[in-house]
N, C-alpha and C positions, 0 to 999 in steps of 0.2 A: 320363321314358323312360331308359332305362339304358345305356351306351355301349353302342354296335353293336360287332361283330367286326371287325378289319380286316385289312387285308395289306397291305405294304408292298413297295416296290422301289428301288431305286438306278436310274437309268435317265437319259437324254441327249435332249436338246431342242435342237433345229437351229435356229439363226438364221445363216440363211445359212450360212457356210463356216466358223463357230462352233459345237460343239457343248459345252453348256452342259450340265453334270454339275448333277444334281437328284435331291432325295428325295420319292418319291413314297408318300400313307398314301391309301387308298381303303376303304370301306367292303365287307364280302363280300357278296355278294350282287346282286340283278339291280336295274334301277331306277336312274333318270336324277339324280345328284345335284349339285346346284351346287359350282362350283369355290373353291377359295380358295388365293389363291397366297402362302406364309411369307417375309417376306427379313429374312434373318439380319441378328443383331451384327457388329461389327466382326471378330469371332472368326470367322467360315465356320460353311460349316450344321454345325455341332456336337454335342454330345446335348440338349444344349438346345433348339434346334431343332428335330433330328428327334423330340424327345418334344412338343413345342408340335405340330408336323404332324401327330402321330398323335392326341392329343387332339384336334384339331379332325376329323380323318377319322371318329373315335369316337362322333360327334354330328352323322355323318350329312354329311358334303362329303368331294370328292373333292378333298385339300390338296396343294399340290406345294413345296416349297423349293428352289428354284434358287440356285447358289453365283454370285453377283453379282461375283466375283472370279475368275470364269474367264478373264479378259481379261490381272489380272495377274499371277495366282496359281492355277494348274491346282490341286485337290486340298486347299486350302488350309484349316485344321481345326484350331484350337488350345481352349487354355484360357483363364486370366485371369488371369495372372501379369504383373507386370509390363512382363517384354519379350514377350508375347504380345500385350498393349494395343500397344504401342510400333510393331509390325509388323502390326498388323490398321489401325491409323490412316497407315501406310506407305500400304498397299495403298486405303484408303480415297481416300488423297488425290487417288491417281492413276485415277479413275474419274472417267465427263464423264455428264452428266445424258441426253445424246440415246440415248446405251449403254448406259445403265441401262433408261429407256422402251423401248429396242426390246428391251430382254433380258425384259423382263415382255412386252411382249408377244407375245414368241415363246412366251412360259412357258404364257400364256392360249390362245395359239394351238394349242399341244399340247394342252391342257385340252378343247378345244373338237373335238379328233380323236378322244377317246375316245367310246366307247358310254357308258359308267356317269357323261355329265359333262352337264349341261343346257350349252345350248350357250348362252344369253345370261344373263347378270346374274352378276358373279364379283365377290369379295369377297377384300380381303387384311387382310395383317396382317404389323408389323413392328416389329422393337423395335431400340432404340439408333441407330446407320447407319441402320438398316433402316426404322426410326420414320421418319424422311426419307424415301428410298426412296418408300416406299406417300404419303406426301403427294402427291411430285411424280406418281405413279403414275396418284393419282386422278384427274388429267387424261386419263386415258385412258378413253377411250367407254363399255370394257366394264365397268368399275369401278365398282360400283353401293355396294358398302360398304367403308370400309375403318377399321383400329384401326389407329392410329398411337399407340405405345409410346415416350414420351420419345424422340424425333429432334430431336438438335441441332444447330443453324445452320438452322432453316427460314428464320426471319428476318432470317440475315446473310448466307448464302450461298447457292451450287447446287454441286451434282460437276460437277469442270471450270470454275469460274467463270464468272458472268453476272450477273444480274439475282440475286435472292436466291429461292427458290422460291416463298414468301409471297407475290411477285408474282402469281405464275399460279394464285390462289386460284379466279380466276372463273372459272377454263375448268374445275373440278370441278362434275363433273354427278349423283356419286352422292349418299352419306351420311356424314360423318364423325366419327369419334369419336378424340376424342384422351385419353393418359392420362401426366401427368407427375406427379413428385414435387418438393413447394415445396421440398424440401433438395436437389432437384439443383444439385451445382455448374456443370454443365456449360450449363443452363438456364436464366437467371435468370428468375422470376415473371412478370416485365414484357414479357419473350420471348411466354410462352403468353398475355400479356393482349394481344399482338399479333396472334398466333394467331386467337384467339377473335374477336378485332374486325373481321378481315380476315374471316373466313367466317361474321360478321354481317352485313357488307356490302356484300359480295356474295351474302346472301343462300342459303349452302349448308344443308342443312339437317346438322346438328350438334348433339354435346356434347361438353364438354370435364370432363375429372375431375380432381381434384388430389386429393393423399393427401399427408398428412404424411409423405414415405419420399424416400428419395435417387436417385439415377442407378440402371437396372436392378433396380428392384423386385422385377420380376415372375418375376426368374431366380433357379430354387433353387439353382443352382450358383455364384449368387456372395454374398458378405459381405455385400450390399447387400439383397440378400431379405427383402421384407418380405409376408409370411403373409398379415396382413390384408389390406392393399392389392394384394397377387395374386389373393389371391380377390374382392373386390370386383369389381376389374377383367377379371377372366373371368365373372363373371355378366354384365357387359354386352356384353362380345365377344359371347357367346351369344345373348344378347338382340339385337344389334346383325344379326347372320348370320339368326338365325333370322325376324327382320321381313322384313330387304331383297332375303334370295335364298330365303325361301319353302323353309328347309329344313322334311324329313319328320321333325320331332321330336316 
């Protein structure tokens, strides 16, 4: 099938007394489409992002990117320079795990208010930070798929400090798919063989992918891009959405 047309919006998501700046790509046309919610790198939703959202809108979901940094950083949107890392791991550090879940699911909750959005089974997708992010994510009810893109610290930490996220493997009720590179420095191997064992264990249904590629593969706008293992791991994105939310492909 061949990308749908789509339309895009810049648009605001209320949680509560919060309103959380997000990019929204939707498919044209009429018909109820499953949701899928983006959470950026460390960077803000960026062109990176909002080209990931409209690709996924392209193939039939009605994708949203909500800026996860609206708490500490209004507007916040850089590149990958140096002090651009420096200040996206700033901002990173000071985010808490319960702020995060209730900010997806406000994200979900707007998803769910639209006409063109099926109202149960949503699927996310996130890379770097945001690879965490959709881990801890998946504990959420509505979360039936989710691609988790290199997220570092699942296994040593949580935003906010606690338990580490890897903990609350068991309370994931959808599908997971995880995608690292064994040259991540940020990763070591051993990390994702802990990954993997924990959501053997608990019995989530899963797969995990490694590709010979470093930190942010999947992103053409950085040094670290790697072509093949982008494209691998978007056939299974695809493959992963189009099983568990019953997209019209």
């Amino acid at each position: 099938m061949s990308d749908l047309e789509i339309r895009t919006a810049n648009i605001t998501v209320a949680n509560g007394d919060l309103q959380i700046a997000a990019y929204l790509a939707e498919p044209v046309g009429e018909g109820a489409f499953p949701g899928v919610v983006v959470i950026q790198e460390i960077f803000g939703v960026n062109d990176h992002i909002r080209d990931v959202t409209r690709r996924i809108a392209a193939l039939g979901y009605v994708a949203i990117a909500p800026a996860i940094y609206q708490r500490q950083a209004p507007g916040f949107e850089v590149g990958y320079s140096s002090e651009d890392l420096q200040l996206g791991r700033k901002y990173k550090e000071q985010t808490i795990a319960s702020e995060l879940l209730s900010d997806v699911q406000a994200t979900i909750d707007y998803l769910k208010s639209l006409k063109s959005v099926q109202p149960e089974g949503f699927g996310s997708i996130g890379f770097c930070f945001g690879g965490h992010v959709v881990y801890l994510a998946a504990t959420l009810p509505d979360i039936k798929a989710t691609a988790s893109f290199y997220g570092a610290g699942i296994v040593t930490g949580t935003p906010g400090g606690g338990e580490p996220t890897v903990s609350r493997t068991a309370e994931i009720t959808g599908v997971v798919y995880g995608f690292f590179g064994t040259e991540d420095p940020l990763i070591p191997n051993e990390q994702v063989d802990q990954i993997e064992a924990a959501l053997k264990q608990h019995q989530i249904s899963h797969q995990i992918f490694r590709y010979s590629a470093t930190h942010g593969f999947f992103c053409d706008q950085r040094e670290s891009y790697d072509q093949t293992a982008a494209a691998d791991a978007w056939k299974h994105v695809k493959q992963l959405f189009s099983h568990e939310l019953k997209a019209t492909e």
